[in-house]
N, C-alpha and C positions, 0 to 999 in steps of 0.2 A: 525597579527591583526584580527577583525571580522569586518562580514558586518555590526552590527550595529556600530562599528565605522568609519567603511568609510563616512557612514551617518551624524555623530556628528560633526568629525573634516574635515570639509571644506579645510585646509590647503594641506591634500594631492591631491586635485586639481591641486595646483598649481606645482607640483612637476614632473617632467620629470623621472620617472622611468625608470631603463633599463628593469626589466622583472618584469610582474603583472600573479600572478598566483593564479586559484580562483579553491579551493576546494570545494568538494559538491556544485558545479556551480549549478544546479538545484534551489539553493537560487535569482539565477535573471531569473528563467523562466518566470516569469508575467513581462512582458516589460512596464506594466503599476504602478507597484508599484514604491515606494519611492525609494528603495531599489537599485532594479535595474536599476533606471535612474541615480541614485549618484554614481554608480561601474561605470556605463559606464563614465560618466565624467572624469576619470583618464585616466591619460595619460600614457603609456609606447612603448619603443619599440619593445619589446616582449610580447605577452601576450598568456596563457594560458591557458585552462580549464578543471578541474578533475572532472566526475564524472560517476554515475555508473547506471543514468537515464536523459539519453540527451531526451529524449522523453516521458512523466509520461501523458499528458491529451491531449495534441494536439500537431501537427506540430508545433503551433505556439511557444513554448518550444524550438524547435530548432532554430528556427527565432532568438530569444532572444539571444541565446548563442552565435551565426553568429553577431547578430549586435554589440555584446562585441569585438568579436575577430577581422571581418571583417565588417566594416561597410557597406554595400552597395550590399555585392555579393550577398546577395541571395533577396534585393530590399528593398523598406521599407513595413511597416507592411500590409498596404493595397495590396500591387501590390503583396506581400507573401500568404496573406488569398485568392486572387483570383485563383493565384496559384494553392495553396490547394485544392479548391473546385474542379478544373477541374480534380485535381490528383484522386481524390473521385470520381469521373465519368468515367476517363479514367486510371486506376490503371499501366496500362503498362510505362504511361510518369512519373514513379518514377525514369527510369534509368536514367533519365534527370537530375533530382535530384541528386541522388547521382552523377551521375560523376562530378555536380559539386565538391560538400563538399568533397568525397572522399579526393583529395589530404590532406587535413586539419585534417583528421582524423586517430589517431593511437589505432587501439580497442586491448583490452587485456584481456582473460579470463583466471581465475583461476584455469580452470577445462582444461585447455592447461598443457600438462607437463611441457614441454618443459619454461614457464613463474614458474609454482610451483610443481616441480618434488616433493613435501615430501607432497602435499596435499594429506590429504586422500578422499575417494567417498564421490559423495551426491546422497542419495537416495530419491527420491520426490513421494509421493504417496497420492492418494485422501482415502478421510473415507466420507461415507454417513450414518451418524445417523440418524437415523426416530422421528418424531414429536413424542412426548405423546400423549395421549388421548385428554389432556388439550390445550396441542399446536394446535391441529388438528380442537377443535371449536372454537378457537380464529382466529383462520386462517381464518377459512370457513367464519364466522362473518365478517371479516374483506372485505374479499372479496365481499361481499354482498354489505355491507357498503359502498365501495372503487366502485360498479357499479351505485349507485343512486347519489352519488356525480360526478360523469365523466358524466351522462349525464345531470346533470345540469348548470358543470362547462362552464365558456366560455372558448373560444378558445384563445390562447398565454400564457402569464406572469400566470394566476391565473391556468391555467392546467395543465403548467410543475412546479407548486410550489405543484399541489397537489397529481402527478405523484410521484416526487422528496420524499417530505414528505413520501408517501405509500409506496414506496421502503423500507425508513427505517424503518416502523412500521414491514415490512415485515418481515426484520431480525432481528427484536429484537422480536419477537414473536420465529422466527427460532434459539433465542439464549439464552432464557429461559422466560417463562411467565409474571416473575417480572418484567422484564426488560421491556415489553410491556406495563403492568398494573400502574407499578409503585411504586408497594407495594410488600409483602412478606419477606420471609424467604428466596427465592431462593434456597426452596426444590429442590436436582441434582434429586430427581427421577422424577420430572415433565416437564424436559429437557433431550428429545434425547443427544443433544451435553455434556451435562453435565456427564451421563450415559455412553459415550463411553470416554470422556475424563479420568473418574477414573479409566478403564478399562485402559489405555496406560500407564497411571504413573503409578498401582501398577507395569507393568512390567520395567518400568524406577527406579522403587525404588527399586523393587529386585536386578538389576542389581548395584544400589548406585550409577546412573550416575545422569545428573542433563538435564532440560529441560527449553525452551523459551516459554512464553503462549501469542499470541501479540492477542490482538482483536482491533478492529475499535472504541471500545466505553471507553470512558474513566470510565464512570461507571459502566460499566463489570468488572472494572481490580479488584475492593477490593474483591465481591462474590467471585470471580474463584480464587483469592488468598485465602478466606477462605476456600473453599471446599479442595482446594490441600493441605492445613495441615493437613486434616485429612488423607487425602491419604499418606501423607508425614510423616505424625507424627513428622513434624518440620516448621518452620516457614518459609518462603520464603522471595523476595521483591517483589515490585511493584514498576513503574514508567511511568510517566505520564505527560503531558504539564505542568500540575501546581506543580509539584519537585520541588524545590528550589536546585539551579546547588550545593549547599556542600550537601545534603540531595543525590541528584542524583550518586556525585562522590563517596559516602560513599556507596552506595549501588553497584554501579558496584565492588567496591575494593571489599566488600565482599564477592559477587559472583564469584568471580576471583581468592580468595584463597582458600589454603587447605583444612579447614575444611569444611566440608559437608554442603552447603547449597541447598536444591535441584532441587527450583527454579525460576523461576522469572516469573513474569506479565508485560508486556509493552503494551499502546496503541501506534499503529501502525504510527502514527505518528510521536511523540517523541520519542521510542525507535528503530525506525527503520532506521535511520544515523547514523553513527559517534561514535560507540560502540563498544567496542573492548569483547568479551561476548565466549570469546573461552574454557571455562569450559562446556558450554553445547555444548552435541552433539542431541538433537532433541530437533526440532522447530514444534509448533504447532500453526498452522493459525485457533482460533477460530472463525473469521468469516472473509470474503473475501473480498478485496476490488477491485475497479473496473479493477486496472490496475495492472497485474499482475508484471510489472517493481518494482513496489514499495512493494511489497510482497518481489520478491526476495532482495531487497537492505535489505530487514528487515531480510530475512533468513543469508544472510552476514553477520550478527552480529557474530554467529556462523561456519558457512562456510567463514574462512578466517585464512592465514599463521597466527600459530601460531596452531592451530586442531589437534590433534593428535589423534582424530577417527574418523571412517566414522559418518556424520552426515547422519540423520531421520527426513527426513519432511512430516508430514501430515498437510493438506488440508481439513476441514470440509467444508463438503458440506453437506446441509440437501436432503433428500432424498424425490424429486417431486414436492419441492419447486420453488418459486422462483431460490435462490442459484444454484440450480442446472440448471435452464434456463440459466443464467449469466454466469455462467460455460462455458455453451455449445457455447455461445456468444463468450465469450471468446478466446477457443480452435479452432474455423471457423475463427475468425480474428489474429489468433497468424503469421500466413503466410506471410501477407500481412505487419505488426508489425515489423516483422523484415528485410520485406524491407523497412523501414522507413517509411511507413503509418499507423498511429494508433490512431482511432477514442475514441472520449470518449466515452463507452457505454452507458453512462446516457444520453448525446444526441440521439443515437442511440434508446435506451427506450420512452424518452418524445416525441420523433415524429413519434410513432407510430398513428395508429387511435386507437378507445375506444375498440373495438372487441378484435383485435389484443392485446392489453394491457390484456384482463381480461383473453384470452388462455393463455399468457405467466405467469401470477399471480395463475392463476387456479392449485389450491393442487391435483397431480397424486399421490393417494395412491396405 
């Protein structure tokens, strides 16, 4: 079944299941959705959870998925966030943590032989394309802009909406000028990113392999599919939240057979679960998003049993941007991440002070 019908039919409430097993569990991380309050209402005596981002924004992700399986052990949501907070102060009392969940948990990577002896390599590598000319005074502007509004903003709700906001304008500047503006052509030569992207696919089209294009914006996906049929000299798909699921299955089929298709578009959200997309072997992350767990799930579309070549992933990073700060964010809290503490960055960013925010925004050419 699916989670929106667990929601509709009410009747499986009443039913005493021997085993309840929930795939792409990350669908009841927010303990506060509809969703996830009506999964938990089932009853079983087994119950299970798959997935491949127990942790995408907060601790509290794991909470949720505890209070499905185990109700109680690891407390309820309040006595959990206080928790938290002190794990964030005192980083060593994570072993705490874990030894509880430990028992509970069976991890499996793909990149173990011994679980997929016939997978082939994944090679992961950053690209840092340089802003245009054009990119460079929209940036600069920006930043100007983005100082006379902080210190007029008040402090709380109106300064992390207008933090939040300027992030994005940030990278959509860093992701072609149209895309800031709102107009255009979405000339690729007025786009760093754009510029180094044609340079990778004509070497993916010499070769006749085929590639993943995942960005964060859903109205990125049709320009960078248009640009890559020139590159391509053939058509590609796209796919996107608003797909209509026979439009969506008809485009995976596609990309999935024989014939030469060579490549696809997904926004990073809708394309990055539950895709089975193993014709391509290079994945390209056109713009980054915060948590790098959800990048990789998206990269798995491709890096999963059934591969029969090494896959290729690049990582654009724009060069002395923003991006590239976030990056760096990033790579200092990957450590800590994978002991099971992993802060949302954009918290991290909106609490900074105004100084601090305009060095980490400030364009290093």
């Amino acid at each position: 079944t699916t989670y929106a019908m667990a929601q509709r039919h009410k009747w499986m409430e009443d039913v005493q299941w021997r085993c309840l097993i929930l795939d792409e569990a990350q669908a009841i991380k927010n303990p506060a959705t509809k969703q996830s309050k009506q999964v938990k209402k089932l009853k079983a005596a087994t119950k299970i959870t798959l997935t491949g981002t127990p942790i995408e924004n907060s601790l509290l992700d794991l909470w949720s998925l505890f209070d499905f399986l185990n109700p109680g052990l690891l407390g309820n949501a309040k006595e959990f966030k206080t928790f938290s907070a002190q794990l964030k102060k005192e980083p060593s009392r994570y072993l705490q943590l874990k030894k509880v969940i430990s028992p509970f948990i069976l991890r499996r990577m793909k990149t173990d032989k011994a679980i997929a002896p016939d997978l082939p390599e994944k090679i992961e590598m950053k690209t840092f394309p340089r802003l245009s000319k054009k990119q460079v005074v929209l940036y600069t502007d920006f930043i100007k802009e983005l100082e006379v509004r902080l210190a007029e903003a008040d402090q709380g709700i109106q300064r992390k909406g207008l933090i939040l906001s300027s992030l994005m304008k940030f990278k959509q500047i860093c992701n072609h000028p149209d895309q800031y503006l709102g107009t255009g052509e979405f000339d690729p030569k007025e786009s760093g990113k754009f510029i180094r992207l044609g340079e990778l696919c004509e070497t993916i089209y010499a070769k006749r392999e085929r590639v993943l294009v995942f960005t964060q914006f859903k109205e990125m996906t049709a320009p960078i599919a248009k640009f890559l049929e020139t590159i391509f000299q053939h058509p590609g798909c796209i796919i996107h939240g608003s797909l209509g699921v026979k439009k969506r299955k008809q485009a995976i089929e596609q990309f999935q057979q024989r014939a030469y298709l060579p490549f696809m578009v997904l926004s990073l959200k809708a394309g990055g679960v539950g895709l089975n997309l193993t014709r391509a072997n290079h994945v390209i992350h056109f713009d980054r998003w915060w948590n790098p767990a959800v990048e990789d799930q998206a990269t798995d579309r491709a890096f999963r049993i059934g591969q029969e070549k090494g896959v290729l992933v690049h990582k654009f990073i724009t060069k002395g941007t923003i991006e590239d700060k976030i990056d760096q964010m990033i790579e200092s809290k990957k450590e800590l991440s994978q002991k099971i503490i992993s802060d949302s960055q954009a918290s991290l960013i909106t609490g900074m002070d105004n100084q601090k925010l305009l060095d980490m925004f400030k364009l290093k050419l």
